[in-house]
C-alpha positions as CSV (number, residue, x, y, z in Angstrom):
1,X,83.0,-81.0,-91.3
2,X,82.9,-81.9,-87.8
3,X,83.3,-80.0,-84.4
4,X,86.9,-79.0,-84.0
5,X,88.4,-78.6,-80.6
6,X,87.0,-74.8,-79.6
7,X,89.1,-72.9,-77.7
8,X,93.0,-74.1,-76.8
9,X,95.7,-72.5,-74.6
10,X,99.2,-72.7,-75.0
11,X,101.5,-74.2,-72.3
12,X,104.6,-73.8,-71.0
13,X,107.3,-76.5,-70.7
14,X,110.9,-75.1,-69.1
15,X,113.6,-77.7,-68.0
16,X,117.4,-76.7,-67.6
17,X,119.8,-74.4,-65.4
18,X,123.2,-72.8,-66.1
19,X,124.5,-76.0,-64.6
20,X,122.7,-78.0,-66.7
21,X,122.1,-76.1,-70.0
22,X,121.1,-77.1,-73.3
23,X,124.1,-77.7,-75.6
24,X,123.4,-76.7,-79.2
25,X,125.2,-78.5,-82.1
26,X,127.2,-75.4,-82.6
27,X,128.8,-75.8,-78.6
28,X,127.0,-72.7,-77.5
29,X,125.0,-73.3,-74.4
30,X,121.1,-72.1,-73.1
31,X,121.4,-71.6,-69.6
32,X,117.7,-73.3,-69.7
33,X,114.8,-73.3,-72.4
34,X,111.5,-73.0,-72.2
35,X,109.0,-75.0,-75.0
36,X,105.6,-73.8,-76.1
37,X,103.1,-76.1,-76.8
38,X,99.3,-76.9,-76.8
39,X,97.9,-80.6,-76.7
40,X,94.6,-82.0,-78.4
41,X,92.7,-84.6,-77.0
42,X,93.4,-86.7,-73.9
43,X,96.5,-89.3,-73.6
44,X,95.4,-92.9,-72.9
45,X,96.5,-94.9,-70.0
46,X,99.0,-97.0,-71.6
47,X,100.3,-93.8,-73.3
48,X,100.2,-95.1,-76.8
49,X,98.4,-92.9,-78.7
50,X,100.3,-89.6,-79.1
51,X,101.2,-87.3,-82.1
52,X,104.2,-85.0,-82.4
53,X,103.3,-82.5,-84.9
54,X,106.1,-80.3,-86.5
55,X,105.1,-76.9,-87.7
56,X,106.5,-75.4,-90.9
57,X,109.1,-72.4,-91.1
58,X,106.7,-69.5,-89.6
59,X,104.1,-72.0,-88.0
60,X,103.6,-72.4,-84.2
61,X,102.3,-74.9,-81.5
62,X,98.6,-73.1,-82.2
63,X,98.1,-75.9,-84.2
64,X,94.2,-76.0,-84.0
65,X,91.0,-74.3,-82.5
66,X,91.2,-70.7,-81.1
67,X,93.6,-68.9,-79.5
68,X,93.7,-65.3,-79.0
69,X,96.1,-64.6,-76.9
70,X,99.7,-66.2,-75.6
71,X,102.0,-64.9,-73.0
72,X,105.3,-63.5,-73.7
73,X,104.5,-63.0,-77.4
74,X,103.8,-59.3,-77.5
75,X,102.4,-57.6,-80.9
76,X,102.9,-61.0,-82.6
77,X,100.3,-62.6,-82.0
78,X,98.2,-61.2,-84.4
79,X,94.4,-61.7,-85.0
80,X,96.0,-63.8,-88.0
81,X,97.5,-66.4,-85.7
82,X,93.9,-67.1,-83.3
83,X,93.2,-70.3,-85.6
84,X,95.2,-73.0,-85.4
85,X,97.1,-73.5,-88.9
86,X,96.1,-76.9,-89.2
87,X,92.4,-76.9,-88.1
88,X,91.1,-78.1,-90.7
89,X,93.0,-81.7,-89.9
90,X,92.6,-81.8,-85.5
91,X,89.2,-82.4,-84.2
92,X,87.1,-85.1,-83.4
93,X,86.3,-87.2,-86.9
94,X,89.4,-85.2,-88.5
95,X,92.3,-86.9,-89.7
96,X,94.3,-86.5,-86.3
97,X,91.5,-87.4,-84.4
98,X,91.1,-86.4,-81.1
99,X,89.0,-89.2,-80.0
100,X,91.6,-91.8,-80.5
101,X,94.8,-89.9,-80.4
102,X,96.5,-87.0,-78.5
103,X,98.3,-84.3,-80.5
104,X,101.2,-82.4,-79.3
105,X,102.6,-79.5,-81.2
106,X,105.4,-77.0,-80.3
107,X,106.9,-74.0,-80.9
108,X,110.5,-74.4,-82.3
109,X,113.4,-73.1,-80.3
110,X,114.6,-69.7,-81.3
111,X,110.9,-69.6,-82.1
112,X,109.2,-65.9,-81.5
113,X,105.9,-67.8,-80.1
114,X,106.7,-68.8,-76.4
115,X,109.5,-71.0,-76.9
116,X,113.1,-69.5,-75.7
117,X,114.4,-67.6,-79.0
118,X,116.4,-64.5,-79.5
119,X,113.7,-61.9,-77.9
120,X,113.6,-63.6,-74.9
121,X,115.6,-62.9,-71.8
122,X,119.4,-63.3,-71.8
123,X,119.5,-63.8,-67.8
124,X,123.1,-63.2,-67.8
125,X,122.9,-59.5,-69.2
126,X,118.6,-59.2,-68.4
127,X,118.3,-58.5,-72.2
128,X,116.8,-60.3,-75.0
129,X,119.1,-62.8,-76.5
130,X,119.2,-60.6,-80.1
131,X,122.2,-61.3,-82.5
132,X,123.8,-63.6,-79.7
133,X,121.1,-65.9,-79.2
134,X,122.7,-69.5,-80.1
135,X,122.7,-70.9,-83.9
136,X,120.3,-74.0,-84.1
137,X,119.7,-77.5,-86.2
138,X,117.2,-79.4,-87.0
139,X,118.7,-81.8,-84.6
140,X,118.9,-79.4,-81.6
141,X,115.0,-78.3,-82.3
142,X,113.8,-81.8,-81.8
143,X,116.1,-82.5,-79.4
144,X,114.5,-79.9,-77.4
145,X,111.1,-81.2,-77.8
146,X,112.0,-84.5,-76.2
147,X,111.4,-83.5,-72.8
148,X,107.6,-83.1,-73.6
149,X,107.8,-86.8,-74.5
150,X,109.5,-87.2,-70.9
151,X,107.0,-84.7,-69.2
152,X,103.8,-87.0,-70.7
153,X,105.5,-90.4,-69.6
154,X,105.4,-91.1,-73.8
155,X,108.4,-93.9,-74.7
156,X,106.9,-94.5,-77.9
157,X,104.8,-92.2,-80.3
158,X,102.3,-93.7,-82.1
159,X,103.4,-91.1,-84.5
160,X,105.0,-88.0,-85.9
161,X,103.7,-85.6,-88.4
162,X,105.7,-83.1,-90.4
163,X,105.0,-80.5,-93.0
164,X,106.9,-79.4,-95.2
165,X,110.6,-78.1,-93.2
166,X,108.6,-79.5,-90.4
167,X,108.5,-82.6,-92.1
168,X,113.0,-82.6,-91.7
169,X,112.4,-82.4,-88.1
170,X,110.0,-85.6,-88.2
171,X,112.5,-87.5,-90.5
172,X,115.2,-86.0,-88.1
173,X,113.8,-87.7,-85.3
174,X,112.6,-90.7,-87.0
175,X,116.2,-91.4,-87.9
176,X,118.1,-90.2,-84.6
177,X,115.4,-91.6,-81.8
178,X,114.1,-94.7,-84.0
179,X,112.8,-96.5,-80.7
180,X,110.6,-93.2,-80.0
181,X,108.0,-94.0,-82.9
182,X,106.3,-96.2,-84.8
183,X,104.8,-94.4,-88.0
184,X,106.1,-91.0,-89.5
185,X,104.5,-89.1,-92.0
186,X,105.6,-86.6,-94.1
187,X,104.2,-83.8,-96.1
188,X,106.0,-82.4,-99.1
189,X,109.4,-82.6,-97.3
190,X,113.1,-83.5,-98.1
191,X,116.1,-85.1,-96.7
192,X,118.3,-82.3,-97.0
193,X,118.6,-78.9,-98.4
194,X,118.7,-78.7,-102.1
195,X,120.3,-76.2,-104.3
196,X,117.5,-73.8,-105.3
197,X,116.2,-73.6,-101.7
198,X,119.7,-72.7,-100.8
199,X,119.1,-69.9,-103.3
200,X,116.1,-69.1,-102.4
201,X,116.9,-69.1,-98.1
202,X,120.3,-67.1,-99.1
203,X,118.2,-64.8,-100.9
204,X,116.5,-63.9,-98.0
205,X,118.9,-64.1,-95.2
206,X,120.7,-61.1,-96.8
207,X,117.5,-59.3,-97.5
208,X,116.9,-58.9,-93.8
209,X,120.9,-58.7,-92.4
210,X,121.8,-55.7,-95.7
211,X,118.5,-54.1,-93.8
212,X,120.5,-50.9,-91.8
213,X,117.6,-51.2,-88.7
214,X,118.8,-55.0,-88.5
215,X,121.8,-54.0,-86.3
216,X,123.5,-57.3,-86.1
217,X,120.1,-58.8,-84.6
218,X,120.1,-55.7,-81.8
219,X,117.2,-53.8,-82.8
220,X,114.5,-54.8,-80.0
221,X,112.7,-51.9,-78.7
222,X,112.9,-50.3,-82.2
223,X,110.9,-51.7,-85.0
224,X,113.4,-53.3,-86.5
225,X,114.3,-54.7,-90.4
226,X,110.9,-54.6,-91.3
227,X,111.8,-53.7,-94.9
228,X,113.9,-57.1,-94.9
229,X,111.9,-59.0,-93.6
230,X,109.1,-58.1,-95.7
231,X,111.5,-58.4,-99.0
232,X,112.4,-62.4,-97.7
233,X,108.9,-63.1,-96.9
234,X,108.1,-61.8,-100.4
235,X,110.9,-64.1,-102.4
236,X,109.5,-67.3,-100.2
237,X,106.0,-66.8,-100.9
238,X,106.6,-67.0,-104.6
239,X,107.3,-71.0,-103.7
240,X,104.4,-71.5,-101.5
241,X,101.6,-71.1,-104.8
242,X,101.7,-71.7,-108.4
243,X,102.7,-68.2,-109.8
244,X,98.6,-68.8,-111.6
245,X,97.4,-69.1,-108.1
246,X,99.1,-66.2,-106.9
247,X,97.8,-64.1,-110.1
248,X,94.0,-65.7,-109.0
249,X,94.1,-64.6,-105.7
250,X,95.6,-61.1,-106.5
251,X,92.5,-60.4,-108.8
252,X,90.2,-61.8,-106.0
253,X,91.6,-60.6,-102.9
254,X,92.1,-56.9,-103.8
255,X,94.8,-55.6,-101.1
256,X,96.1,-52.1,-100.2
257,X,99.6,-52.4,-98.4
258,X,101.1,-49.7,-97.3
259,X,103.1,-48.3,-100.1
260,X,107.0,-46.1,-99.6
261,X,108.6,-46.9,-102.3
262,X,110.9,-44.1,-102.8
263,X,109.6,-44.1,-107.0
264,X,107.7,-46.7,-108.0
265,X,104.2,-46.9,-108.2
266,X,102.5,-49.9,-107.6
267,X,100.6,-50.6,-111.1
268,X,99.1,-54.5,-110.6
269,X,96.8,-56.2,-108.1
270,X,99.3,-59.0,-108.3
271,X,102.6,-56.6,-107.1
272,X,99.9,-55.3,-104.7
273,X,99.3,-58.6,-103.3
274,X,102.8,-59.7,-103.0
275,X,103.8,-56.7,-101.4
276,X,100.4,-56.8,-99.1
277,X,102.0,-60.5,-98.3
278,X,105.3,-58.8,-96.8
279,X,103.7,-56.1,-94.9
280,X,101.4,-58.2,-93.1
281,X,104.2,-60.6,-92.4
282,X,106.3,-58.2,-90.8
283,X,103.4,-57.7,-88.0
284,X,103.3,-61.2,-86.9
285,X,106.9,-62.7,-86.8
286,X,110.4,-61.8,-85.2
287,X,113.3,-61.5,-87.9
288,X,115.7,-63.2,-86.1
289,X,113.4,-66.3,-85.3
290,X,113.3,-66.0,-89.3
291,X,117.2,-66.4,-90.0
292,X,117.3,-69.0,-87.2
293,X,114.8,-71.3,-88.8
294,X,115.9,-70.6,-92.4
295,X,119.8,-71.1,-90.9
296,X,119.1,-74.7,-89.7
297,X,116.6,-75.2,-93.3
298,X,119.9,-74.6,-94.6
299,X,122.2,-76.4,-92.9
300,X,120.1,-80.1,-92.8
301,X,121.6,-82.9,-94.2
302,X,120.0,-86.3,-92.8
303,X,122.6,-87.8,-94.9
304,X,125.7,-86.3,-93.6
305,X,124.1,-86.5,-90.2
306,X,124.2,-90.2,-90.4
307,X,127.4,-90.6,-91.9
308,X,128.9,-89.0,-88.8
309,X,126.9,-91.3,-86.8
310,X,128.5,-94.2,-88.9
311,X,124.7,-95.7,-89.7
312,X,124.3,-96.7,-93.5
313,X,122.3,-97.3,-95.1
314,X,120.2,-94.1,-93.9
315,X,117.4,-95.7,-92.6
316,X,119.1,-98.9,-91.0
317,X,117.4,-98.2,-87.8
318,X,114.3,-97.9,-88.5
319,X,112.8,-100.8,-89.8
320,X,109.9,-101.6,-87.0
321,X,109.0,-98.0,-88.2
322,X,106.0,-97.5,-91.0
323,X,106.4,-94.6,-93.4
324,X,103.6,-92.4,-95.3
325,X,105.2,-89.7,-97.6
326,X,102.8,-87.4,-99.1
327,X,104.3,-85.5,-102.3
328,X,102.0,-82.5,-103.8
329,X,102.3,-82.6,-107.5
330,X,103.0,-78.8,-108.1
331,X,104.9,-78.4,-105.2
332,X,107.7,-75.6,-106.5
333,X,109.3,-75.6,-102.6
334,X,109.9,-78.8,-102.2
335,X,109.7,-80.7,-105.1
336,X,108.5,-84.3,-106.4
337,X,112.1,-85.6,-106.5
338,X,112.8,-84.8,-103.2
339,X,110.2,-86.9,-102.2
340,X,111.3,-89.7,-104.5
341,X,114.8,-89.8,-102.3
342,X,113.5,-89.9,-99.4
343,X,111.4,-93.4,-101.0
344,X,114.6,-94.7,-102.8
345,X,116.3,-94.5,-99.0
346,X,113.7,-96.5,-97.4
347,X,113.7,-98.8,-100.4
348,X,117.4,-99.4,-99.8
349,X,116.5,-99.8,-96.0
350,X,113.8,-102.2,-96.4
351,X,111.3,-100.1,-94.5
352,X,107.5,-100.4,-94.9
353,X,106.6,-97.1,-96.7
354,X,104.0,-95.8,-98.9
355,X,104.3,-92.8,-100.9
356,X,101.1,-91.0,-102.0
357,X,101.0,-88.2,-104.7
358,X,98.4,-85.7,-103.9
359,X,97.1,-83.6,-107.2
360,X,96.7,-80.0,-106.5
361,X,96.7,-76.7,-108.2
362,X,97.3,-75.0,-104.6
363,X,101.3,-75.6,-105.1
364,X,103.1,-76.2,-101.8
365,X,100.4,-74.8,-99.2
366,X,98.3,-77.5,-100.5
367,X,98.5,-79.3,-97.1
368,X,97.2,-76.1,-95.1
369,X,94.4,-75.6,-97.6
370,X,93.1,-78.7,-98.7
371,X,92.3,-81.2,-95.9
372,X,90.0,-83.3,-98.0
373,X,92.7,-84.5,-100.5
374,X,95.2,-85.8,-97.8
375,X,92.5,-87.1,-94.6
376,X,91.2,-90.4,-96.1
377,X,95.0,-91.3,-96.5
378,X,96.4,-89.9,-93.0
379,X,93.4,-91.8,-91.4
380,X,94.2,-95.1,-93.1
381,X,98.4,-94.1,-92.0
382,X,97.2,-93.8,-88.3
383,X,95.2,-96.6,-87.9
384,X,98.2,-99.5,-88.2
């Protein structure tokens, strides 16, 4: 493989004022925000040749290379989090290659990664946000990536990338800001929130607020639901990897978590491994960045989003735009038919789009784990 992009640093983008704040979807207001993000590559004089990436649920803007320390971030960032998630696809000769394009990628707001979420500052009371820190969309997190666009001079993307619920807030944007890119592609990705990820998302959201150290969202400068957390990361892993993955890297990856179960007695590698999975979680990510996130997971609908809007069919705007949606065959988290909406959509649109079916025993972290079987096709998706 080639070269990536060695060492990256995180940067800071804060626009707003408590007379002009940053309206959520909900009415509540951010009396400014600040947006984490780190850049790839260099942006070309006509500006034509930028990425948006959108990370997934517990991603961040560290998106490639090293980084082994950001501001603001505290025990969080972990010695897990110094390579970028998506390495393996940024670098010069990758798929998103930095010779030809540059690649922006930022942390979500309410994000626990730089961006302004619930542990930062509330500069009206000089404590973090907590419990009262705004509820967000998938609308209000690209929305507040828009003034990166604005800060780079970009009018146009040459494209946006999204994977998996990052891949809502590419179609999200696609849809709502059609004039602000050409091609989008997706990564194992839906238009909406379907019933068994409901489940699943509802599952955990009670796991961590029926956690007593929760405390409404309160509990900075304590350590907080860790047992919750832990539980919810837990019940979302088992969607990430074919349970016969999971079972292969249990026997392989031989884990000791920390064990205080009040009676039972860890007797399997494989309930070792999930609860390993929890544990480790719990050290790198904020709980109420979790609900956040899984609360506006849980709350998309492109299609009711666009019915307000009075636009119909859904993707009536966006005919100049060129589509690549990637499905992973034994994706269990968002599976094959939600891809095969999203197509039927475009169909009815009349927008150029091309679906691709990548086959992978890896389940739905396929596209953080297996570069080679989605590059070729990314590179062909970039180059029109």
């Amino acid at each position: 493989m080639s070269k990536g992009v060695g060492e990256g640093e995180t940067q800071f983008l804060t626009y707003g004022s408590a007379d002009d704040p940053f309206v959520t979807a909900s009415g509540e207001s951010l009396p400014g925000v600040t947006i984490a993000y780190e850049t790839y590559g260099e942006l070309n004089t006509d500006r034509s040749n930028a990425i948006l990436l959108f990370h997934a649920l517990s991603g961040s803007q560290h998106a490639a290379g090293t980084n082994k320390a950001v501001p603001g971030t505290d025990h969080r960032w972990t010695e897990e989090m110094h390579a970028g998630w998506w390495d393996g696809f940024i670098g010069p000769g990758r798929a998103l290659d930095t010779k030809k394009y540059f690649v922006i990628c930022a942390n979500y707001l309410g994000g626990c990664y730089g961006s302004t979420g619930p542990a930062s500052i509330n500069p009206a009371t000089g404590k973090p946000w907590g419990g009262k820190f705004p509820r967000v969309n998938v609308r209000d997190i690209v929305r507040s990536q828009l003034p990166l666009l604005d800060h780079f001079g970009i009018e146009k993307l040459h494209a946006v990338v999204g994977t998996s619920l990052g891949g809502m807030m590419a179609l999200a944007l696609a849809v709502h800001e059609p004039d602000r890119v050409a091609n989008v592609i997706t990564i194992g990705t839906g238009l909406r929130s379907h019933g068994l990820q409901q489940m699943h998302n509802l599952e955990q959201i009670i796991a961590i607020t029926r956690d007593p150290d929760f405390r409404g969202g309160d509990y900075y400068g304590t350590p907080g639901p860790v047992h919750g957390l832990a539980l919810a990361r837990m019940i979302s892993h088992k969607t990430f990897l074919w349970a016969d993955v999971i079972e292969e890297r249990a026997r392989v990856d031989i884990v000791q978590p920390e064990t205080d179960l009040p009676w039972y007695k860890i007797s399997s590698s494989l309930e070792s491994y999930m609860l390993y999975q929890g544990q480790k979680f719990v050290k790198r990510f904020d709980a109420n960045t979790y609900l956040r996130i899984i609360d506006a997971w849980q709350q998309f609908d492109l299609y009711e989003d666009a019915s307000k809007a009075g636009r119909q069919p859904l993707f009536g705007r966006c005919k100049d735009q060129h589509y690549l949606v990637f499905t992973i065959d034994s994706d269990c988290c968002f599976y094959p038919d939600y891809q095969s909406e999203i197509c039927a959509e475009l169909k009815k649109a009349g927008v150029s789009h091309l679906r691709l079916t990548v086959h992978s025993e890896k389940g739905h972290d396929s596209f953080l784990l297996e570069p080679k079987l989605f590059t070729p096709h990314l590179v062909y998706a970039l180059s029109h």
